[in-house]
C-alpha positions in Angstrom: -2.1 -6.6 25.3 -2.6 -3.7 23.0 0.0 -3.1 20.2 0.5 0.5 21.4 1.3 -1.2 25.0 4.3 -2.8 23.3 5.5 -0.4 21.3 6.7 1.3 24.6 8.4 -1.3 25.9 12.4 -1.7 25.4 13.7 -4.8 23.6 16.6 -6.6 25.5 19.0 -9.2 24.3 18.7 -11.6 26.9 22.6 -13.2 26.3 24.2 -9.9 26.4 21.9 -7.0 28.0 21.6 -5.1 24.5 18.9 -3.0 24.2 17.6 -4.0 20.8 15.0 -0.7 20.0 11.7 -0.4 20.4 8.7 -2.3 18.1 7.6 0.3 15.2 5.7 -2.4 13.0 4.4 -6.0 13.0 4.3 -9.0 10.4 0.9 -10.9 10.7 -0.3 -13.9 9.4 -2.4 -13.8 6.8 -3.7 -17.6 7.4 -4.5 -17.1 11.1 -4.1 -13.3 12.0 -2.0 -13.6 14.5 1.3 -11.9 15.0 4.6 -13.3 13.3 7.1 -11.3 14.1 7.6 -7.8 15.2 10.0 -5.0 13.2 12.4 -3.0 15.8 13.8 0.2 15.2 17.5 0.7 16.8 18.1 3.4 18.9 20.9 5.9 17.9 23.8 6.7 18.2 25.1 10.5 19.0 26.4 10.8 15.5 23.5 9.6 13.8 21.2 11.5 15.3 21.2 13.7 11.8 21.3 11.0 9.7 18.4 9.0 7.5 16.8 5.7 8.2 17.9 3.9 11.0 17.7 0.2 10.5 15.5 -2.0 11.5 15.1 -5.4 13.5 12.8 -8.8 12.7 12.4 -10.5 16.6 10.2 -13.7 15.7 7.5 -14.4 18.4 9.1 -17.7 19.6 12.3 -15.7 20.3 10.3 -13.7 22.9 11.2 -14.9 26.4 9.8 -12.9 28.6 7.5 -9.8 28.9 7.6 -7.7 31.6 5.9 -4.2 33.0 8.7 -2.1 30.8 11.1 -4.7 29.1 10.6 -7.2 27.0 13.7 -10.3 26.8 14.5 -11.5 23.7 16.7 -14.9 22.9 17.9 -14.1 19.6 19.1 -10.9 18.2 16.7 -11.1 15.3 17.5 -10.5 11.9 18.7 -7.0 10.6 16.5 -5.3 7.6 17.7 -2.2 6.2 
């Protein structure tokens, strides 16, 4: 899978149904290469639409559940950044 295939997909907290955001960066190993973690950005709300930086998500690989043809389901909510 290409990283621009899942950067469109939306990220769902699998406990409650929350759309998370959608991936706008990646932490890789620098040992192996591979994919750590990814970095979501939330969506917005109406009245931050105007507003600066929204903030962003950590989702660890192992926390991905499931990947599917427009979601992905995630376990934990991840850790909040910003």
């Amino acid at each position: 899978m290409k990283f621009t295939d899942i950067q469109q997909k939306e990220f769902i907290e699998a406990s409650d149904g929350k759309m998370l955001g959608f991936v706008n960066d990646a932490q890789i190993s620098k040992e192996t290469g591979m994919i750590e973690s990814f970095f979501l950005a939330e969506p917005k709300k109406m009245l931050e639409l105007f507003s600066g930086n929204r903030p962003t998500v950590m989702i660890r690989l192992f926390d991905i559940k499931v990947i599917g043809k427009d979601v992905v389901i995630v376990q934990s909510k991840g850790v909040e950044h910003g």
